[in-house]
KOLPA-721431 format. One record per residue (C-alpha): residue number from 0; residue in one letter; x, y, z. Coordinates in nm, 3 decimals, always signed. Example, Ala and Ser with C-alpha at 12.3 -4.5 7.8 and 13.67 -1.06 7.14 Angstrom:
<titors>
+------+------+---------+---------+---------+
: resi : resn :    east :   north :      up :
+------+------+---------+---------+---------+
:    0 :    A :  +1.230 :  -0.450 :  +0.780 :
:    1 :    S :  +1.367 :  -0.106 :  +0.714 :
+------+------+---------+---------+---------+
</titors>
This chain:
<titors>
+------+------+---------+---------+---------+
: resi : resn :    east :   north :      up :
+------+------+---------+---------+---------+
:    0 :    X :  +3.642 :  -2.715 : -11.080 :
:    1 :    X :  +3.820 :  -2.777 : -10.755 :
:    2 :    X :  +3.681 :  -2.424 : -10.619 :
:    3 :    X :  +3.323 :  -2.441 : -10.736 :
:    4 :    X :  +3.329 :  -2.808 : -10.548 :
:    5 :    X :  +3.477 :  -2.648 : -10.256 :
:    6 :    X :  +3.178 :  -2.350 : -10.265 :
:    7 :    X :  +2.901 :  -2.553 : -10.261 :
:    8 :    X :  +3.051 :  -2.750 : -10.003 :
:    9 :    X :  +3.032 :  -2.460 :  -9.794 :
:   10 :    X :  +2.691 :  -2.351 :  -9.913 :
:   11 :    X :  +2.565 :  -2.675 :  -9.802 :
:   12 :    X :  +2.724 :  -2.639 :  -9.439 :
:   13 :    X :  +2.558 :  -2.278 :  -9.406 :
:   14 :    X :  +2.226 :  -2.466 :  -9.498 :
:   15 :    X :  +2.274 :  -2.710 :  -9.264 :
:   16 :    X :  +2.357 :  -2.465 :  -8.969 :
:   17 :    X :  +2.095 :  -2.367 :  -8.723 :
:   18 :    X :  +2.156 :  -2.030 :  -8.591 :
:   19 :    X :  +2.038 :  -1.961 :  -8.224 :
:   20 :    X :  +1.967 :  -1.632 :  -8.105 :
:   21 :    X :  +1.996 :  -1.553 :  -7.731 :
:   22 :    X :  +1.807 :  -1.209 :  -7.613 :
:   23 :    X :  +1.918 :  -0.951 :  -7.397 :
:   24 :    X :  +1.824 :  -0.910 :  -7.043 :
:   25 :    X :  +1.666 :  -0.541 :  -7.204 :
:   26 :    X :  +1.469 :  -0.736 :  -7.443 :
:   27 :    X :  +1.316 :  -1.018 :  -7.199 :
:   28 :    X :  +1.194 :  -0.764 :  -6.934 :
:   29 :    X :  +1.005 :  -0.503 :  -7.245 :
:   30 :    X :  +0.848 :  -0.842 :  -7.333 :
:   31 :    X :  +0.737 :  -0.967 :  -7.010 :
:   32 :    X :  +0.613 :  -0.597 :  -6.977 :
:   33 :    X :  +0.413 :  -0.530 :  -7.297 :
:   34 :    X :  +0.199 :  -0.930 :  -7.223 :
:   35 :    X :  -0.083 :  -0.884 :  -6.932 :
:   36 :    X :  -0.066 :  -1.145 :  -6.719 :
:   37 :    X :  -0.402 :  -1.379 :  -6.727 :
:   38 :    X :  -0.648 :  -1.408 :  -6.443 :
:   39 :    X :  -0.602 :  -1.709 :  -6.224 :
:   40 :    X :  -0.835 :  -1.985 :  -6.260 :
:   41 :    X :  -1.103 :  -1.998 :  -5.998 :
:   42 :    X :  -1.064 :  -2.356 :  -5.996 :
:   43 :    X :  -0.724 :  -2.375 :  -5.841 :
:   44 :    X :  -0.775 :  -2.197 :  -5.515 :
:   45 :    X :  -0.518 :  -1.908 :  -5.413 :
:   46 :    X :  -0.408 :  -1.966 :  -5.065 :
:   47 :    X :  -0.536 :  -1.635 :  -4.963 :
:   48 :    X :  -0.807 :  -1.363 :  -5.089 :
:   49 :    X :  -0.552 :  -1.096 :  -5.185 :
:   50 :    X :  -0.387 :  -1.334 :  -5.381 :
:   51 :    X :  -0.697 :  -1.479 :  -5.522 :
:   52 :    X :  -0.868 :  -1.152 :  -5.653 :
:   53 :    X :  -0.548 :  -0.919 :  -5.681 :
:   54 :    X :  -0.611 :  -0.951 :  -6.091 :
:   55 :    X :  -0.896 :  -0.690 :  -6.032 :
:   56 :    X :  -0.673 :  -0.417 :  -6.016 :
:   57 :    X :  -0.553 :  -0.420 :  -6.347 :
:   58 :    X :  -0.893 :  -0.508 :  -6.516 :
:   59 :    X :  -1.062 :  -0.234 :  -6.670 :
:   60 :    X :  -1.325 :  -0.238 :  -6.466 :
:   61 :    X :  -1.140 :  -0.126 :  -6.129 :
:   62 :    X :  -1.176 :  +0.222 :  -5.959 :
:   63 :    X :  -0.915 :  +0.329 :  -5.691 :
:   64 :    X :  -1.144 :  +0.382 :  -5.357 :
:   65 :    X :  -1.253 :  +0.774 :  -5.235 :
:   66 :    X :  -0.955 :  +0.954 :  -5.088 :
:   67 :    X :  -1.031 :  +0.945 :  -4.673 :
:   68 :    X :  -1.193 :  +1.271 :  -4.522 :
:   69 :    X :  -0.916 :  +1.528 :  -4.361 :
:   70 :    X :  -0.815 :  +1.505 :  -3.981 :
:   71 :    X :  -0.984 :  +1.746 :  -3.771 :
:   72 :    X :  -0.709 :  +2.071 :  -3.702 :
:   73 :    X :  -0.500 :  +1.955 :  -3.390 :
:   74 :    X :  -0.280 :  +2.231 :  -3.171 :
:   75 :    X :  +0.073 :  +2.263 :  -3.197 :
:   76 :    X :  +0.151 :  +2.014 :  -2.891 :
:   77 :    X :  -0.064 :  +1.730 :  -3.068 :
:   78 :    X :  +0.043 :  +1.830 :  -3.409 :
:   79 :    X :  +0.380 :  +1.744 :  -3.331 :
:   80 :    X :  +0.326 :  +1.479 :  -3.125 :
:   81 :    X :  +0.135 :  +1.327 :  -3.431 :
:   82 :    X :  +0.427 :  +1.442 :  -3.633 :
:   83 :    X :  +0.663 :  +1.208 :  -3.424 :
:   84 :    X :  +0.436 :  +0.947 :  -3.401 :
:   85 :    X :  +0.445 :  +0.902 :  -3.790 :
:   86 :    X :  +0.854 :  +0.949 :  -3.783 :
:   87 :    X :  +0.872 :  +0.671 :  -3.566 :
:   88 :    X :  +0.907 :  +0.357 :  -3.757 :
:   89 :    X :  +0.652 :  +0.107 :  -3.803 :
:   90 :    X :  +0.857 :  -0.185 :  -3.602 :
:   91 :    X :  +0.803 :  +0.015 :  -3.299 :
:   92 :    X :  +0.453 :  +0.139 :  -3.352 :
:   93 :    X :  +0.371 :  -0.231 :  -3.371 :
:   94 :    X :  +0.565 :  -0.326 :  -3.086 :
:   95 :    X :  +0.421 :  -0.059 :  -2.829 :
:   96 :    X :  +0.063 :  -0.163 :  -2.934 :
:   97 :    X :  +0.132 :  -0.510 :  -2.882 :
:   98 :    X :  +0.225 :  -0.413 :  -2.530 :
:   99 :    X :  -0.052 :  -0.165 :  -2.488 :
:  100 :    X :  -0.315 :  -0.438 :  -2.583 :
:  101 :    X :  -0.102 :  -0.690 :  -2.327 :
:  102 :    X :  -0.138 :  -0.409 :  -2.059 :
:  103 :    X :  -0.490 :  -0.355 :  -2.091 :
:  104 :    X :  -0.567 :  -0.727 :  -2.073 :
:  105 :    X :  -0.353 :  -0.776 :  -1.794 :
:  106 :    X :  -0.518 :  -0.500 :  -1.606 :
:  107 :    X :  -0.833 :  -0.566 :  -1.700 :
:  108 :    X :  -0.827 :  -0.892 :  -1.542 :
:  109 :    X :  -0.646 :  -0.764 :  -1.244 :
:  110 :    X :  -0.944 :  -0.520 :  -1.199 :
:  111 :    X :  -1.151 :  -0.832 :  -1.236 :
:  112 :    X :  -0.974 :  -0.980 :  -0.940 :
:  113 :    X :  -0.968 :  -0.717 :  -0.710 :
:  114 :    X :  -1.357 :  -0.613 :  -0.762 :
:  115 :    X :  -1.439 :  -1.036 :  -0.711 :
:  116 :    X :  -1.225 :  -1.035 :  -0.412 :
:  117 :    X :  -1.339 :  -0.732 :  -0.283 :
:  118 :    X :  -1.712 :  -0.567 :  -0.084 :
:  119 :    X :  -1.851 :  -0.386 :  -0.342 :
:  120 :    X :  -2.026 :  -0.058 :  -0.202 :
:  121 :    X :  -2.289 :  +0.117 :  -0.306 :
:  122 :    X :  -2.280 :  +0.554 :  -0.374 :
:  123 :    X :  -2.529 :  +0.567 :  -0.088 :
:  124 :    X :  -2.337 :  +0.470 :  +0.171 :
:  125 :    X :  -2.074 :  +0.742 :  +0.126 :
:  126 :    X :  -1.951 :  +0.919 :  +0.448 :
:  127 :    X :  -2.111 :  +0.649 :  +0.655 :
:  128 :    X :  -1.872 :  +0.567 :  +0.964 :
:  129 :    X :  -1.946 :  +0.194 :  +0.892 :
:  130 :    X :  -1.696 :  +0.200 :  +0.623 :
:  131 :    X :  -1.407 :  +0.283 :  +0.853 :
:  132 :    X :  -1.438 :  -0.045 :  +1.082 :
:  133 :    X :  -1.401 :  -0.293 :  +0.723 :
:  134 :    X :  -1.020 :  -0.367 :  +0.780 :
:  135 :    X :  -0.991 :  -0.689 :  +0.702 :
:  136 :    X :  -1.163 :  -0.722 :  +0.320 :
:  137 :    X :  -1.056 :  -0.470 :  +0.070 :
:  138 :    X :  -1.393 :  -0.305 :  -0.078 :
:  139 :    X :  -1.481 :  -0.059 :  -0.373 :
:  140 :    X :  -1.713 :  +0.176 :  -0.455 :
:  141 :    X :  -1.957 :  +0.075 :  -0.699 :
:  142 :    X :  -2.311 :  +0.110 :  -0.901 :
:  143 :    X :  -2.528 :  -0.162 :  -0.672 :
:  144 :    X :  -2.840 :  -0.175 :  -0.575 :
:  145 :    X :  -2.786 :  -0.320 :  -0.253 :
:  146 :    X :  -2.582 :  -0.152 :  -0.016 :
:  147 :    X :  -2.303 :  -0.363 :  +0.011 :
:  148 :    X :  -2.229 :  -0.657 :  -0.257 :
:  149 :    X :  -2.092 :  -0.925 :  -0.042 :
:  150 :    X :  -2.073 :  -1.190 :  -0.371 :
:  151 :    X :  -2.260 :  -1.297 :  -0.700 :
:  152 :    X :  -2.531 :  -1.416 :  -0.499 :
:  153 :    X :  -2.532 :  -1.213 :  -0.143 :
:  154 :    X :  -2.629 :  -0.860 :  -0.008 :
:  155 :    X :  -2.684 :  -0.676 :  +0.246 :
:  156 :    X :  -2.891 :  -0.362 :  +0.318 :
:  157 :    X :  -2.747 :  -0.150 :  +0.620 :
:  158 :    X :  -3.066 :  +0.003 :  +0.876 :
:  159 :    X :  -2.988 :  +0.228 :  +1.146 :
:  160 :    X :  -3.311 :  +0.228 :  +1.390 :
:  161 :    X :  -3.249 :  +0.555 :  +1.443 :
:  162 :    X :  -3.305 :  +0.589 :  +1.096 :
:  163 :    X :  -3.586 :  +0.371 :  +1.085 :
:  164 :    X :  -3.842 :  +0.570 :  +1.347 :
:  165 :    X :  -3.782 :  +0.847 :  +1.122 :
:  166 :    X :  -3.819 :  +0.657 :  +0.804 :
:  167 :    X :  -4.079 :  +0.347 :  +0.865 :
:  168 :    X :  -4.136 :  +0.261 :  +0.486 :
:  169 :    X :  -3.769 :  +0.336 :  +0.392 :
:  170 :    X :  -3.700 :  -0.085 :  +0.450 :
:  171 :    X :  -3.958 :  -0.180 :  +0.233 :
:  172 :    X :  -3.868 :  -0.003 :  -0.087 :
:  173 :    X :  -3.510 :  -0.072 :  -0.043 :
:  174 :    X :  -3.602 :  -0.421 :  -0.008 :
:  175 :    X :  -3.818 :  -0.380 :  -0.331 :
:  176 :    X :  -3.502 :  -0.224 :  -0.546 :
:  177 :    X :  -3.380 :  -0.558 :  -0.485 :
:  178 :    X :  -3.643 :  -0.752 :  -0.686 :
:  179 :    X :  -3.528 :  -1.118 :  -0.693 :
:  180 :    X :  -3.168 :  -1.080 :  -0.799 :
:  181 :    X :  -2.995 :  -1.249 :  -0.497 :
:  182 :    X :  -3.007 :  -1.567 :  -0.284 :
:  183 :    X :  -2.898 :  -1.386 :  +0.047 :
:  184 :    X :  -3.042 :  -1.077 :  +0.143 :
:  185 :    X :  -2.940 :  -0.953 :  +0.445 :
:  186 :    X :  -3.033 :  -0.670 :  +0.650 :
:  187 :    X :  -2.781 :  -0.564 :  +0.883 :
:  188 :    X :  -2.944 :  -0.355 :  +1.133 :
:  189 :    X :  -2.723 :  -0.138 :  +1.377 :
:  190 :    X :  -2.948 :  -0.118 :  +1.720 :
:  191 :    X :  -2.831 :  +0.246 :  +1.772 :
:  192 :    X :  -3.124 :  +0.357 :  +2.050 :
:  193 :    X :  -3.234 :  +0.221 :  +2.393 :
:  194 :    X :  -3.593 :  +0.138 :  +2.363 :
:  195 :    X :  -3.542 :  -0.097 :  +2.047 :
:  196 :    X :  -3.810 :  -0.358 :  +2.127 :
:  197 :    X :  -4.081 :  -0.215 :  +1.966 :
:  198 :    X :  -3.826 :  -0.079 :  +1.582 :
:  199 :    X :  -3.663 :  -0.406 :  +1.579 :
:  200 :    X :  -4.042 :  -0.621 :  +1.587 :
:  201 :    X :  -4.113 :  -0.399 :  +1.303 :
:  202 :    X :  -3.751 :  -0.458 :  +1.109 :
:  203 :    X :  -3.832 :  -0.866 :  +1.194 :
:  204 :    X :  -4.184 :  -0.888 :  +1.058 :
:  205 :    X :  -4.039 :  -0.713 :  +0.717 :
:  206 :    X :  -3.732 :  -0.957 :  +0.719 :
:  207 :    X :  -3.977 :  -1.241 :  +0.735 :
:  208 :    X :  -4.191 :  -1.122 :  +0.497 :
:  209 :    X :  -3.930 :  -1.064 :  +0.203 :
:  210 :    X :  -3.713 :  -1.347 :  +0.283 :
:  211 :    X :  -3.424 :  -1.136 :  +0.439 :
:  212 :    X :  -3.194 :  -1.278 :  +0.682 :
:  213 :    X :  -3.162 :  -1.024 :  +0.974 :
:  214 :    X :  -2.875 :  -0.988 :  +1.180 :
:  215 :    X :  -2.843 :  -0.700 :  +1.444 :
:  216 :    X :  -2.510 :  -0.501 :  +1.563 :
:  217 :    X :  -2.506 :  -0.307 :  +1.907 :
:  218 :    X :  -2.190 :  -0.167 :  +1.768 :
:  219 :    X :  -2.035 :  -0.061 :  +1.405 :
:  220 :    X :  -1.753 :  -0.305 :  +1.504 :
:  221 :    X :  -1.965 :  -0.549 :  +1.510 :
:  222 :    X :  -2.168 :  -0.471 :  +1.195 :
:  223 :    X :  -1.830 :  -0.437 :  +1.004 :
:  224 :    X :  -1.738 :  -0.783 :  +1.177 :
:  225 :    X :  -2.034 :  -0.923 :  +1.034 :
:  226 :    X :  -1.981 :  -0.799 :  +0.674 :
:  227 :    X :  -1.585 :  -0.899 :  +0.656 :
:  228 :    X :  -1.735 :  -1.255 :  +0.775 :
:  229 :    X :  -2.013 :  -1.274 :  +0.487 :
:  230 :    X :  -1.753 :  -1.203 :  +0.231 :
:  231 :    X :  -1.490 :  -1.454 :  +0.366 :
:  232 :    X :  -1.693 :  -1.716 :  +0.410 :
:  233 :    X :  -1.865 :  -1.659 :  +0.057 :
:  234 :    X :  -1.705 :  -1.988 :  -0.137 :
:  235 :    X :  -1.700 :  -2.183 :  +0.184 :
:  236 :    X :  -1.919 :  -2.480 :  +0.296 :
:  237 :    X :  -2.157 :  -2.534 :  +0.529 :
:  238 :    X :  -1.952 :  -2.811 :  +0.706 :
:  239 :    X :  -1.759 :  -2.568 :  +0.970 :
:  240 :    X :  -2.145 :  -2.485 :  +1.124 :
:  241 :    X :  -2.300 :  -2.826 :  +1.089 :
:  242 :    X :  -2.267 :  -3.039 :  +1.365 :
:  243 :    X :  -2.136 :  -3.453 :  +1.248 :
:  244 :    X :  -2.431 :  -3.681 :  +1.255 :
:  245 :    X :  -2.349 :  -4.041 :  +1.252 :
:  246 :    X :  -2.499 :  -4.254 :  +0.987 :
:  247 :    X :  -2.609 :  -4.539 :  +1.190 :
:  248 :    X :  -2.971 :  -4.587 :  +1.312 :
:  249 :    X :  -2.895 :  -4.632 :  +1.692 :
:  250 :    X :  -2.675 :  -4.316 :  +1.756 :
:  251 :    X :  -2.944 :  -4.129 :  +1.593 :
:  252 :    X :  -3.231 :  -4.239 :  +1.799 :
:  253 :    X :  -3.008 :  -4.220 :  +2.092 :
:  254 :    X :  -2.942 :  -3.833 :  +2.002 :
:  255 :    X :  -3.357 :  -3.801 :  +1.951 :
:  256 :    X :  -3.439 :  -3.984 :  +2.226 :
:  257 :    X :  -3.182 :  -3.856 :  +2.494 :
:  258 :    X :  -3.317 :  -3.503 :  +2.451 :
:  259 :    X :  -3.640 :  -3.616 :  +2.686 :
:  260 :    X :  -3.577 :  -3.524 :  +3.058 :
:  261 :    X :  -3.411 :  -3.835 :  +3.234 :
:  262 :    X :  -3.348 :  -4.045 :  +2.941 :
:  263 :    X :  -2.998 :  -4.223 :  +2.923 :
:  264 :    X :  -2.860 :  -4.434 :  +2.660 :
:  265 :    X :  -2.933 :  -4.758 :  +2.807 :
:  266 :    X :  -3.342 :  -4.682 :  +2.810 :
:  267 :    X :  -3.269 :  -4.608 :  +2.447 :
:  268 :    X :  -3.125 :  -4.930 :  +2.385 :
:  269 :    X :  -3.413 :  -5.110 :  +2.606 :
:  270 :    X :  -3.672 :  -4.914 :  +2.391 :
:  271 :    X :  -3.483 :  -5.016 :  +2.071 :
:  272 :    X :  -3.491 :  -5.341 :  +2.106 :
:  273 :    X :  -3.824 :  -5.379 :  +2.268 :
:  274 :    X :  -4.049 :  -5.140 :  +2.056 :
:  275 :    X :  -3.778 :  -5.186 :  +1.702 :
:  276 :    X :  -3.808 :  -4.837 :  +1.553 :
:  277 :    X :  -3.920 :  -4.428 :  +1.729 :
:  278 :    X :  -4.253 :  -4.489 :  +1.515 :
:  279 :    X :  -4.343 :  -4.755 :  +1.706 :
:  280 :    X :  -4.249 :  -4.606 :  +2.050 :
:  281 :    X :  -4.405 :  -4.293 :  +2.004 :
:  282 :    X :  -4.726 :  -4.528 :  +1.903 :
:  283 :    X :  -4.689 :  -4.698 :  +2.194 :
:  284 :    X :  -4.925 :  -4.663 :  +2.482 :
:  285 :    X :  -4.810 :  -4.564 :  +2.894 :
:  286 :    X :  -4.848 :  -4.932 :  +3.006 :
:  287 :    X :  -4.655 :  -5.088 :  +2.710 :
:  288 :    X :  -4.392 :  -4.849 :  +2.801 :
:  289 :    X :  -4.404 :  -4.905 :  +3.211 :
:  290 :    X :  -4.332 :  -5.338 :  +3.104 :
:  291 :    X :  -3.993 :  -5.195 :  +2.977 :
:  292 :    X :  -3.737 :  -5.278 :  +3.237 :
:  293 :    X :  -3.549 :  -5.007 :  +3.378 :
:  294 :    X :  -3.865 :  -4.733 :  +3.245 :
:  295 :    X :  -4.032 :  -4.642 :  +3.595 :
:  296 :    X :  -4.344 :  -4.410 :  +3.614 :
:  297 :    X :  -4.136 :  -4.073 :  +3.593 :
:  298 :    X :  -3.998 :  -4.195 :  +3.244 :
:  299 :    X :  -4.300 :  -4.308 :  +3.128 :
:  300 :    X :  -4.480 :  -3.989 :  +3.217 :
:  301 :    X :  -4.230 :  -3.787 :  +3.043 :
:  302 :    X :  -4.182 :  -4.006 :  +2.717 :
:  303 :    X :  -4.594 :  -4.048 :  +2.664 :
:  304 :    X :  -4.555 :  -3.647 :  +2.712 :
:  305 :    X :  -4.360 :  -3.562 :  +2.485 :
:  306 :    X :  -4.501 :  -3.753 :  +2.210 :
:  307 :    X :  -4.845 :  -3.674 :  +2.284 :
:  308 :    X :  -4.876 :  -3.314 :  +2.392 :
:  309 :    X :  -4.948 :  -2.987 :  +2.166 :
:  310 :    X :  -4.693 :  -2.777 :  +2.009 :
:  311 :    X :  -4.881 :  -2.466 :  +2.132 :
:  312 :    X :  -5.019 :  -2.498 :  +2.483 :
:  313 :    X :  -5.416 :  -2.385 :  +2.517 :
:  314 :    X :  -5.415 :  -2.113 :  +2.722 :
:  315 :    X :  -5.762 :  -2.092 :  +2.918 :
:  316 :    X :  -5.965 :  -1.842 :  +2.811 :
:  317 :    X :  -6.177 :  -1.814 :  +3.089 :
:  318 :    X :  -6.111 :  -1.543 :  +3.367 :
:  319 :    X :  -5.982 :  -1.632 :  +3.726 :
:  320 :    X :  -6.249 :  -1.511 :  +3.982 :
:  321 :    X :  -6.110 :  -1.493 :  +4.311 :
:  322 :    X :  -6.282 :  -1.589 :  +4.606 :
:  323 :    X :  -6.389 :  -1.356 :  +4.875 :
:  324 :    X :  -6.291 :  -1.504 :  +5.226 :
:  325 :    X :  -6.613 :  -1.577 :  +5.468 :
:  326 :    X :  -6.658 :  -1.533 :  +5.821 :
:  327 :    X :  -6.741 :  -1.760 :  +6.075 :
:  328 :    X :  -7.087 :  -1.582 :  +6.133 :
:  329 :    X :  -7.114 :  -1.612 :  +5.713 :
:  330 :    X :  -7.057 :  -1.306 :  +5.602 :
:  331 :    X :  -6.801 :  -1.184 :  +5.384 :
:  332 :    X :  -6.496 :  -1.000 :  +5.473 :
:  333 :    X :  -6.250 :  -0.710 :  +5.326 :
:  334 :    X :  -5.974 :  -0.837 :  +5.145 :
:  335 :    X :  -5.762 :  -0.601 :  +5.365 :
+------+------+---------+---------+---------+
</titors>
């Protein structure tokens, strides 16, 4: 009795025992194998597209991309070059295009400085003897349409009158390549004969007419002189040229009115106060200007002058007739 008790006592414990089994590191990774993993949810964004659509791969639906088409043939030199190129390892080939991309930017924009700071010149004036006398600017050859690019908004054509009395109209269609592309268009003409009176009238009158500044060079010293000046002077004001003209009323109608022959500073002050303002003095008539004290005749004369007489003076146009002497006896005589 004694053992059956004691058996189903221990058939009641092996009921009651719960046996855990623990699989093998074999097992695990055939299982995690043989499950495809799901698509992610669209609604839970992937912090990057690769990661977001990198489920298309293993859909059915996927198709590897077309094989790319074969290098051209390459010689033996570039062969193994390209050979060593793809031996190298990738930590390098990254590193030496980092620094060929930092090389080209760098001089890129040292190129950018050097052409801004520099004259560019134009194809056309190769072999010209001008070029030797620029010393002091660094300039470039360039594709221009001008002659010499003295900044963003400033040219200059070069003229040789030489040049010019073989070439009248060669001014004018230079002057037309330019269209309306620059501010300051400047002809720089080198006065390379002796009779230049008549060439340079002709090289003013098609300065004026264009809107060219003209400035003239008895030398290619000079003419170089005058293009190193244009480009130093490009970003600078107008200040170092302009004269300082005071603000107040009085020192300016003493500069106007001290420009008339025998005029001093205290008339100006006398017509100042007496008349108030220049519109009323140059209104005023020769006898309201003689009761000013200190204003004799001579001052009068040339104040009421210069206020009242033509820009352009009439010139008469009828001709002198000279008279023939007479004699005593009335009748005329030889010049002689």
């Amino acid at each position: 009795m004694e053992d059956k008790e004691e058996e189903q006592s221990d058939h009641r414990q092996k009921k009651n025992k719960i046996i855990i089994e623990i699989p093998s590191y074999q097992e695990v990774l055939e299982s995690s194998q043989s499950k495809p993993k799901p698509p992610p949810s669209l609604f839970n964004p992937s912090p990057s597209f690769s990661q977001a659509f990198s489920f298309l791969k293993s859909s059915e639906f996927y198709s590897p991309p077309p094989p790319p088409p074969p290098p051209p043939p390459l010689s033996a030199a570039s062969s193994s070059q390209q050979i060593g190129r793809l031996e190298a390892p990738s930590s390098s080939s990254s590193v030496s295009a980092a620094a060929a991309v930092t090389s080209s930017s760098s001089s890129s924009s040292s190129h950018y400085a050097q052409t801004r700071n520099a004259i560019l010149v134009s194809h056309r004036q190769k072999g010209n003897p001008l070029l030797k006398h620029i010393r002091n600017v660094r300039w470039n050859f360039a594709d221009v349409a001008c002659d010499y690019l003295l900044g963003q908004s400033s040219c200059a054509l070069y003229l040789s009158l030489r040049y010019h009395l073989l070439h009248p109209d060669y001014l004018y269609y230079r002057i037309r390549e330019l269209q309306k592309n620059f501010k300051l268009r400047v002809i720089l003409c080198h006065v390379d004969v002796e009779d230049a009176v008549k060439p340079l009238l002709e090289v003013t009158r098609t300065a004026l007419f264009h809107d060219c500044t003209l400035l003239c060079g008895w030398s290619l010293e000079e003419c170089g002189r005058y293009l190193e000046t244009i480009k130093v002077y490009e970003n600078k004001p107008a200040d170092l040229i302009q004269g300082q003209m005071d603000t107040d009323y009085l020192s300016r109608l003493t500069h106007a009115l001290t420009t008339v022959r025998h005029i001093n500073k205290t008339d100006v002050v006398t017509l100042g106060s007496t008349f108030g303002s220049l519109s009323h003095i140059m209104d005023a008539s020769m006898e309201d200007l003689a009761r000013c004290p200190g204003i004799g005749e001579r001052k009068v004369k040339r104040l009421y002058d210069t206020f009242h007489e033509p820009f352009k003076r009439v010139v008469s146009s009828r001709p002198t007739v000279m008279e023939t002497p007479v004699q005593d006896n009335g009748e005329p005589c030889s010049a002689n």
